[in-house]
C-alpha positions in Angstrom: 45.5 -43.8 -57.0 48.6 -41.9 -58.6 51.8 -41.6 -56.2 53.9 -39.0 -55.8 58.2 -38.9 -56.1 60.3 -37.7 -54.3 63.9 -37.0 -55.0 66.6 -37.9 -52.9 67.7 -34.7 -51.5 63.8 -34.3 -50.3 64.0 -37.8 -48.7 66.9 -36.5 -46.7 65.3 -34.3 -45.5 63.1 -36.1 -44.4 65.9 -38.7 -42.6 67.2 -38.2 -39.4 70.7 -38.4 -38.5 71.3 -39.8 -35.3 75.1 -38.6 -35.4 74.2 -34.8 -36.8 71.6 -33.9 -33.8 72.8 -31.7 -31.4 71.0 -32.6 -27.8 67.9 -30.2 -26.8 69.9 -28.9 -23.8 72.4 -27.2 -25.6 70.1 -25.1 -26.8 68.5 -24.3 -23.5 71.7 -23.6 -21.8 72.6 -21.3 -24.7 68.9 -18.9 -25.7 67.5 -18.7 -22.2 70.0 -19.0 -19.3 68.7 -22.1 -17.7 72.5 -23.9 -16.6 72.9 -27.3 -19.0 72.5 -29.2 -15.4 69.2 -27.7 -14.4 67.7 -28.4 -17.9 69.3 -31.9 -17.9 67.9 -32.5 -14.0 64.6 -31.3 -15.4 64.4 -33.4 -19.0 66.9 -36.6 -19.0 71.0 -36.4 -19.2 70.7 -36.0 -22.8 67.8 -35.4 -25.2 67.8 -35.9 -29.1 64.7 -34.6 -30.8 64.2 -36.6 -34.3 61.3 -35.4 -35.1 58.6 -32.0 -34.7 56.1 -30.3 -35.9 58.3 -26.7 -37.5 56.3 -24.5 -35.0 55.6 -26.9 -31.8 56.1 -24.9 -28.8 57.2 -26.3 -25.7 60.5 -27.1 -23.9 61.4 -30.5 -26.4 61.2 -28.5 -29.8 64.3 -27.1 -30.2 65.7 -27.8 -34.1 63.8 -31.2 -34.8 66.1 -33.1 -37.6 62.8 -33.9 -39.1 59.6 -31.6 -39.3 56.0 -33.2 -39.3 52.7 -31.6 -40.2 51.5 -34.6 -37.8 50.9 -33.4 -34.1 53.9 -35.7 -32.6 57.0 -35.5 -31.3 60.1 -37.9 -31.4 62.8 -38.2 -29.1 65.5 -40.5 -27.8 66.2 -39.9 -24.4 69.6 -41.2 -23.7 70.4 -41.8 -19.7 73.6 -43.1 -18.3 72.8 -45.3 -15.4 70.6 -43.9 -12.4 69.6 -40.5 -14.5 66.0 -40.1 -14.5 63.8 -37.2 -15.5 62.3 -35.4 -12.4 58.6 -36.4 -11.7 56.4 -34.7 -14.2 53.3 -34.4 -16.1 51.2 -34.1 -19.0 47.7 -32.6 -19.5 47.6 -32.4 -23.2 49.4 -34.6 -24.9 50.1 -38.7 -24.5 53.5 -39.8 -23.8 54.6 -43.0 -24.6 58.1 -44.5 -23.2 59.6 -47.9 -25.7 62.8 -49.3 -24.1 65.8 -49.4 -27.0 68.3 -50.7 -24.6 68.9 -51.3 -21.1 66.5 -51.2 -17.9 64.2 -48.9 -17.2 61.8 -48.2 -14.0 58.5 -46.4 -14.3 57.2 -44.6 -12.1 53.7 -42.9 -11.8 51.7 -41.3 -9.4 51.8 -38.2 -7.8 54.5 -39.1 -5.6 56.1 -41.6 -7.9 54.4 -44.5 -5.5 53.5 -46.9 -8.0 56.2 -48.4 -10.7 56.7 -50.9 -13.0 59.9 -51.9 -15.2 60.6 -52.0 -18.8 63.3 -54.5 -20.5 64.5 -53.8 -24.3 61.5 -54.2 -26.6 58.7 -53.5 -23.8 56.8 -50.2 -23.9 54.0 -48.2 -21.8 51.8 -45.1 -23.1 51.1 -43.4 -19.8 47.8 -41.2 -20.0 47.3 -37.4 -19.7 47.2 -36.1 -16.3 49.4 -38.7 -14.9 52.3 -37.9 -13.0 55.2 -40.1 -14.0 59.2 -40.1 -14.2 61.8 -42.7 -16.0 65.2 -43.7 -14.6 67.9 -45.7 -16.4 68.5 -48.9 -13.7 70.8 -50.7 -15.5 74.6 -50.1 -15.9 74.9 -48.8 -18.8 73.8 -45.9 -20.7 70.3 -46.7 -21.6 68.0 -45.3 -24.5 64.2 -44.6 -24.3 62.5 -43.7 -27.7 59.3 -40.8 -26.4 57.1 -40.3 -28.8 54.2 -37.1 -27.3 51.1 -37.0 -29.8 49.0 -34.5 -29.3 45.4 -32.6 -30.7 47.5 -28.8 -31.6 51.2 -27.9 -31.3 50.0 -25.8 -28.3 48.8 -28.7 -26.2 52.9 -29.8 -26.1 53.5 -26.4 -23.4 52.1 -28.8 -20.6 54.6 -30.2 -18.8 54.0 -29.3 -14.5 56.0 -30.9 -12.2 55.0 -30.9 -8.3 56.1 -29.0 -5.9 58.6 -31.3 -4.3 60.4 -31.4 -7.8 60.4 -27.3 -8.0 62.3 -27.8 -3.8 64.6 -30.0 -5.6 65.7 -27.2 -8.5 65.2 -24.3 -6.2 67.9 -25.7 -3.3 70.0 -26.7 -6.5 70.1 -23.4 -8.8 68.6 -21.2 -6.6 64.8 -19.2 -6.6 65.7 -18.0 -10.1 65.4 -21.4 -11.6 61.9 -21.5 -11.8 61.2 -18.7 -13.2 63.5 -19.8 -16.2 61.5 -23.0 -16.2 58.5 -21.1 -16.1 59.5 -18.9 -19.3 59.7 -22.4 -21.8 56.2 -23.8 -20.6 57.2 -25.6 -17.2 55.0 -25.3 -14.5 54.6 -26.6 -11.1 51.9 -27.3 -9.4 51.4 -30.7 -10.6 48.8 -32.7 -7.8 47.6 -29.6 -6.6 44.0 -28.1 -6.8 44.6 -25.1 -8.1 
C-alpha cells in the first residue's frame, strides 16, 4: 500500500507543545464569566487540552494544540496536592484516568463511597454513567493524562454533577454560578431520577 508524506511544518502541526498551551480555564474565565476558581473547583487546578476534535463541544475544548477527526479528547490534568475535580459524571463518553506522576485517589459512586488509588504508571477507564472524582494525594503537584472517547463530538456536552456538588458552587459563587455552568454543557442532577 503507497504512504503518504508529510512535511515538517504539517507534522507540527500535528505536535503538541506542552510549554505553548494555555490552560482551558483561561479561556472560561475570559468568554463566559465563570470566575477562574469556580471553573478550576469544577475541572482540576489546571487543565491542558493536547488534543480535540476542531468542532467538539463541551466545557474541555477550548483551543486543542492538536485537532483529531477521531472522536477523543486529550488532556493533562495537573493538580497540586489535595486538588481534586468535584464529583461528576459522564453519560456519553468513556473517561479514562493514567497516573504520570504522583498519587492519585479514585473515587466513584454517587457519593464518592467507593475508591481506589493509582501510583505512576497505573490507570482506570471508568464507565459511562458512573459518578467519579480524582484528587492529587501526594505532595507534590501531580499529573493525570484523561483521555474521553466518544461515538459524536456531541456526546462530550455530558458532564452532570449531583446536587451536593452544585451546594458546594452555589455557597461559593453564589446562585449565578450554575447557570454559567449550565451555559458550557454542565448539568446537575447527577444520581437523580429525573
Amino acid at each position: 500500500m503507497k504512504t503518504i508524506h508529510v512535511s515538517p511544518e504539517e507534522m507540527e502541526a500535528r505536535t503538541a507543545r506542552f510549554g505553548q498551551i494555555t490552560p482551558q480555564s483561561t479561556s472560561y474565565a475570559e468568554d463566559t464569566g465563570i470566575p477562574k476558581e469556580a471553573y478550576e473547583m469544577l475541572t482540576a487546578k489546571t487543565l491542558y487540552l493536547l488534543m480535540s476534535p476542531e468542532s467538539q463541544g463541551g466545557p474541555m475544548a477550548q483551543a486543542p494544540a492538536v485537532t483529531t477527526a477521531d472522536k477523543m479528547s486529550v488532556i493533562i490534568a495537573e493538580c497540586p496536592p489535595g486538588d481534586r475535580p468535584l464529583l461528576h459524571a459522564h453519560h456519553k463518553t468513556n473517561e479514562t484516568f493514567f497516573c504520570l506522576n504522583g498519587r492519585f485517589r479514585i473515587r466513584w459512586g454517587d457519593e464518592g463511597e467507593n475508591e481506589t488509588y493509582l501510583e505512576p504508571l497505573d490507570m482506570i477507564a471508568v464507565p459511562p454513567g458512573v459518578v467519579r472524582d480524582f484528587t492529587n494525594v501526594s505532595d507534590e503537584t501531580a499529573r493525570l493524562l484523561v483521555w474521553i472517547t466518544g461515538e459524536a463530538e456531541d456526546d462530550f456536552n455530558d458532564i452532570e454533577m449531583p446536587p451536593v456538588e452544585a451546594e458546594k458552587l452555589q455557597q461559593k459563587f453564589g446562585a449565578g454560578i450554575l447557570d454559567k455552568f449550565a451555559a458550557i454543557g454542565v448539568s446537575f442532577n447527577a444520581g437523580l431520577d429525573v
